[in-house]
N, C-alpha and C positions, 0 to 999 in steps of 0.2 A: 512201427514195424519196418518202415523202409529205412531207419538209420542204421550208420554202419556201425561196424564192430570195431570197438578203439576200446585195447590195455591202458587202465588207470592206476596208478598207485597213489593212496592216503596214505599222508604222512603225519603225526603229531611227537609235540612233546612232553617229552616221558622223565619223568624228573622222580627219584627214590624220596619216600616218604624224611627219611632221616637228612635230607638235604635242606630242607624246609626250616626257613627260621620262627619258630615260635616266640610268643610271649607266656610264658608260664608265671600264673596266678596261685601263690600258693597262701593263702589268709593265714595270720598269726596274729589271735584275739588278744589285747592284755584285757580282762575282765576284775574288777576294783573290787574286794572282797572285804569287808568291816570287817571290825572286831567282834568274837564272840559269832562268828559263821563258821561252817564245813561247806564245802563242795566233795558229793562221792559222786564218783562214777561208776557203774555196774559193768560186769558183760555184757548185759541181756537190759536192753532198751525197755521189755514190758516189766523189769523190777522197777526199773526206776520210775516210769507211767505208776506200778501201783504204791509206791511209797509217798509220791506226791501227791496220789489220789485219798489216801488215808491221812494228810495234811498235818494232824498232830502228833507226833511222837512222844512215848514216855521210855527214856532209858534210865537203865539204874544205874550207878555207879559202886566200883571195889574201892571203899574208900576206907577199909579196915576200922580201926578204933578211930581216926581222926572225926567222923564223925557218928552222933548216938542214936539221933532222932531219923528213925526208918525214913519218915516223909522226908528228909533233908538228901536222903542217898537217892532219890529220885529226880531226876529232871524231864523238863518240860521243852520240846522243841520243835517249831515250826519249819513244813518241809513245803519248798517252791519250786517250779521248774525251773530253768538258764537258760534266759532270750537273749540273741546278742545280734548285733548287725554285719551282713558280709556284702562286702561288695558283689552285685550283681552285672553294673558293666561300669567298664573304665575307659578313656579315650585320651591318649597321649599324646603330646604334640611334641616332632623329632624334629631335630637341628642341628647342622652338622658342621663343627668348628672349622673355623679360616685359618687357623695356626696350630689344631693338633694335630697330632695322629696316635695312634696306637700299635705299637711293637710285642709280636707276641713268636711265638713258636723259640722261646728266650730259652739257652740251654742250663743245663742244671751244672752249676761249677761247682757248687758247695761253700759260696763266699756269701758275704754278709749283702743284703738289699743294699748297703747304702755303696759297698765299693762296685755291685754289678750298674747301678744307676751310674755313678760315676762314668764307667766306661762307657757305658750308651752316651753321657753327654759329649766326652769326648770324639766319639766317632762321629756323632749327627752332629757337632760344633763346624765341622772342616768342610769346604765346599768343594772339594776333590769326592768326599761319597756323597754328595749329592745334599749335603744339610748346609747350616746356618748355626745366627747365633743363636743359641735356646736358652728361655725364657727360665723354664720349670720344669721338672719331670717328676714322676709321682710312678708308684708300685701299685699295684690296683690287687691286693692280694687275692681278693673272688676268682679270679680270672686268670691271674699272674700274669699280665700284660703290664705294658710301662705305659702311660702317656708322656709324651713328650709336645710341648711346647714353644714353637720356636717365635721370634719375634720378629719375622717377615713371615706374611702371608704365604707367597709365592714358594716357600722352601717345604712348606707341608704340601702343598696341592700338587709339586714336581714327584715328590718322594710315593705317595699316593697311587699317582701314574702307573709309577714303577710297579710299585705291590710287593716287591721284596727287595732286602740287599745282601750282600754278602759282608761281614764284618768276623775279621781276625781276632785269636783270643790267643794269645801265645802263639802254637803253632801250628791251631786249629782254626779252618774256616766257617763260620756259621752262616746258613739262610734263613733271615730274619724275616717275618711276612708285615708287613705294613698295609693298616688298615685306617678308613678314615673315623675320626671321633664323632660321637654319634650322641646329643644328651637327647633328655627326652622332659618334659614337663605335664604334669598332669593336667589335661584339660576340663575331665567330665568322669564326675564318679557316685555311684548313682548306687546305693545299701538298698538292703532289706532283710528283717527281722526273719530270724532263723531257731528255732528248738534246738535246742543240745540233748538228743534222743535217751542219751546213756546216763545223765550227769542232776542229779537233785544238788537243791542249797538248803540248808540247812541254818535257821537262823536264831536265834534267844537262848545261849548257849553260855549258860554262865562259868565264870574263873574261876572253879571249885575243886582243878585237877591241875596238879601239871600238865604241859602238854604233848608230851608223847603219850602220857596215861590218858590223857582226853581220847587223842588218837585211835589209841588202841580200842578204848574203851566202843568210842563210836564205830572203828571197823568192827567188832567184834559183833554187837547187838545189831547191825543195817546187813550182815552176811547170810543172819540167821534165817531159813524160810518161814517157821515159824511166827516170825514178825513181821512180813511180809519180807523180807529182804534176798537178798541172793551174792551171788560173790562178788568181791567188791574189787574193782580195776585196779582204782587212784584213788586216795581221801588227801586232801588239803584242809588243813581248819588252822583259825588264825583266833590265839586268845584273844577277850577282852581286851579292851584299850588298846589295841594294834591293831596295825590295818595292812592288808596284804594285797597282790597283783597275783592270779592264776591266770595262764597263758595257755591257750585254744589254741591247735594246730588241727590240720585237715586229719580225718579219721580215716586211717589207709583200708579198715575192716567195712 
């Protein structure tokens, strides 16, 4: 009670969410599908729980006069759920080249990669802007960034410094931003088995149709509720004696 009275001001910093570099994780399964399988996918996650839960299938087939015997226009097919492994944590190890860099905020001329590479080499070749002699340069199209490569240390880590330059294009100035190269190595990555909620496999599926008419056939009978089914997303099925790769991406719903 006896101390005095002293104005303080807190200060902190305030950094905009969208400033933040992240690492975005986005899984893309390839999933190894035999011959003589389907993978469907539903809407609705408790079709697919009860298709799997009723295990065996019997569909019929439109196989007009090709074949006689009623029991032959029927088949038989076993239904499984789809477990696949997604990474659950990952840990990369970063390191940052002695001799790249990376040039980005590149303007749109409308000329081919290899002559706008060209002129980057020549402008970072001359030690009047600040470069050397280079190595390598490469188009990173994800990004549309260039790295460039030069073959002293010393002429990346000066330019770095800098963080941008100005480089002539006719008789237009550009500001170029210069960034340092950055790879990264996987250190530690660590799966765990995952349900595919929406998605049955479908397996003993014999070559008795062509295969859009398989196709069809199977979306037609797995849609119906009647049969337990409901409407169907995706069907993948890979004939007999073929082997096919269905590719899992993140489910945005």
């Amino acid at each position: 009670s006896a101390l005095p009275e002293k104005k303080m001001v807190f200060k902190s910093l305030v950094s905009n969410k969208e400033d933040v570099n992240k690492l975005i994780l986005t899984p893309l399964i390839r999933y190894p599908l035999p011959g003589g399988s389907a993978l469907i996918t539903f809407e609705k996650a408790e079709v697919a729980q009860r298709i799997i839960e009723m295990k065996e299938h019997v569909v019929e087939l439109s196989c007009g006069d090709e074949l006689e015997e009623l029991d032959r226009c029927r088949v038989r097919m076993h239904a499984a759920p789809v477990d696949i492994l997604l990474p659950s944590a990952l840990e990369i190890g970063l390191s940052q080249s002695n001799r790249s860099i990376l040039v980005s905020d590149l303007p749109s001329l409308g000329i081919p990669e290899e002559s706008l590479l060209d002129k980057l080499e020549l402008f970072f070749s001359k030690p009047k802007n600040g470069g050397g002699e280079v190595d390598r340069t490469e188009f990173l199209d994800d990004s549309r960034q260039v790295m460039l490569t030069f073959a002293q240390e010393e002429v990346a880590e000066l330019l770095i410094s800098r963080g941008q330059v100005q480089m002539q294009i006719g008789k237009t100035s550009y500001n170029l931003k210069i960034s340092p190269c950055i790879s990264g190595n996987i250190t530690d990555l660590q799966l765990q088995p995952s349900r595919c909620p929406r998605t049955v496999l479908l397996s003993g599926i014999p070559d008795v149709l062509p295969e859009e008419a398989m196709r069809d056939t199977l979306e037609i009978h797995f849609q119906r509720p009647s049969r337990g089914g409901g409407e169907v997303d995706a069907l993948a099925y890979v004939p007999a004696g073929r082997d096919g790769v269905a590719v899992f991406a993140e489910d945005a719903g």
